[in-house]
Every structure is written in structure tokens, then in C-alpha cells.
Phi, psi and omega in degrees: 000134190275113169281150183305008173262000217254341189292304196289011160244348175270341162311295199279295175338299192288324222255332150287336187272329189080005183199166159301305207291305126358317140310330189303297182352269165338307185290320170308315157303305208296332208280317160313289215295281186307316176284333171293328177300317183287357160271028198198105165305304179260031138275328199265333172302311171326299166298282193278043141287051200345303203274008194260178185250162199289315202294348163306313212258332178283334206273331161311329182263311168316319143354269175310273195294357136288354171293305223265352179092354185328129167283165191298310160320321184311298217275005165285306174302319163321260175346300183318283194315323176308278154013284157312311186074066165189063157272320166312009205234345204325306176303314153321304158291343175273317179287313156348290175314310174300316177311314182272349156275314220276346151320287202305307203278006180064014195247129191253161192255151187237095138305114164229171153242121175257117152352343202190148165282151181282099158303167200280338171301296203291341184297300165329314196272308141336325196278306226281301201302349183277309170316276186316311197271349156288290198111335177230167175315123183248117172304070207294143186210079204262114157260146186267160189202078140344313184300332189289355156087298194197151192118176165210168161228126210256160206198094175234099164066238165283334195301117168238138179237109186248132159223069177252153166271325156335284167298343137324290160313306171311331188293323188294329171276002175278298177321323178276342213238000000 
């Protein structure tokens, strides 16, 4: 779920950088930045801690995203946010941002589940069917879900496409009933 603080910095994030493709960028860093904090009880403590001071906390995400390889804009937004005291709020802000590439770029997100992981010739094809069935370009975001026994289930906005042998099986027991 996206918080309302989080649209007006994925704004200032598109409207500095100048392009999608320079947000994908972008996001994908902040998106590192964002898995290590959320592995760490004390980075996150850390972040909603009033009482620790912003230059502790900055010299700390500066650290850190010179470990992680971070560009210097990564670690500006870093900052801003630090500042702010809504690094803890990040995963909002990367989504906020993803919402706002996949505008710009005419492109819809896609949830699936897969039975088995996908190689990439299975990924590609998926992508393609998904795409004829959107209509527009798609983002794919694939989790294994072993229970559907075999198959996937796909999630574009309200839109559900179950090809699972699970849901298969359900439709066969509806049918029966």
C-alpha cells in the first residue's frame, strides 16, 4: 500500500531525474538501500528513532550505500528522507515511483504465482501472454507458490487469470456441486 507521503517524493524523484528509464535506475538502487534496512531490526530502529540525530543517521545511510555501491542521487534521496524521517516509509516510496514509471512507460504490474520457478524462455513467454491479455506492456513480479500443484495465477489490477491445476481442480468441484 502506497502512503500519501510517499507520491509527493516519487514526483520530485521523476521530475529530477527526467526520464523513466533514469527512475527504473534509481529505483532499483533505493530498492537495495530498502532490502537491507528491512533485514536489520536495527536499522529500522535506528530510522524511527527520534532521539538518535539526523548527522548519526546520515553518516550511517552514507555507509551504507557506499557498501551497497549506491550513486550519489541515490544517497541525496537517501538523505532527503533521512532528514525527513521517512526512511522507514521507503517501500512506499519505491512504489509510489514504480506506479509512476509504469505510467509513464504505458506499462501495468503484473502479480503471479507460479507452481515452480520459471526459467527465463518460460518467463518470456508468460510476459508475451500476459502482454496479449493486458494489451500493454507488462511488469512482471513472480513468486513460487508450490500449492497450485502446476500452472500459475496472474494478478493485473482487478483482472485474475488462474491457469493453475488447483484452480482447475476447483472449477471441477463447483461443477460437481
Amino acid at each position: 500500500m502506497i502512503r500519501r507521503f510517499a507520491r509527493p517524493y516519487a514526483r520530485a524523484i521523476m521530475d529530477v531525474v527526467g526520464s523513466a528509464e533514469k527512475a527504473g535506475v534509481l529505483r532499483i538502487e533505493l530498492t537495495r538501500f530498502d532490502e537491507m534496512r528491512k533485514s536489520s531490526t536495527e536499522l529500522q530502529e535506528l530510522y524511527a528513532n527520534p532521539g538518535i540525530e539526523y548527522a548519526q543517521k546520515a553518516k550511517i545511510t552514507q555507509t551504507i550505500a557506499r557498501r551497497l555501491g549506491l550513486s550519489e542521487l541515490t544517497v541525496k534521496v537517501l538523505d532527503v528522507l533521512t532528514r525527513n524521517h521517512r526512511v522507514n516509509g521507503l517501500s512506499s516510496v519505491i512504489e509510489a515511483l514504480a506506479e509512476m514509471i509504469r505510467a509513464a512507460t504505458d506499462t501495468v504490474a503484473a502479480d503471479v504465482r507460479s507452481a515452480k520457478s520459471l526459467n527465463d524462455q518460460e518467463t518470456a513467454d508468460l510476459r508475451r501472454t500476459l502482454e496479449k491479455k493486458a494489451g500493454r506492456k507488462v511488469e512482471l513480479t513472480i513468486k513460487t507458490d508450490p500449492e497450485l500443484i502446476g500452472g500459475f495465477v496472474a494478478k493485473i489490477g482487478s483482472e485474475v487469470y488462474d491457469a493453475s491445476v488447483a484452480g482447475k481442480i476447483e472449477k471441477f468441484r463447483e461443477s460437481l456441486g
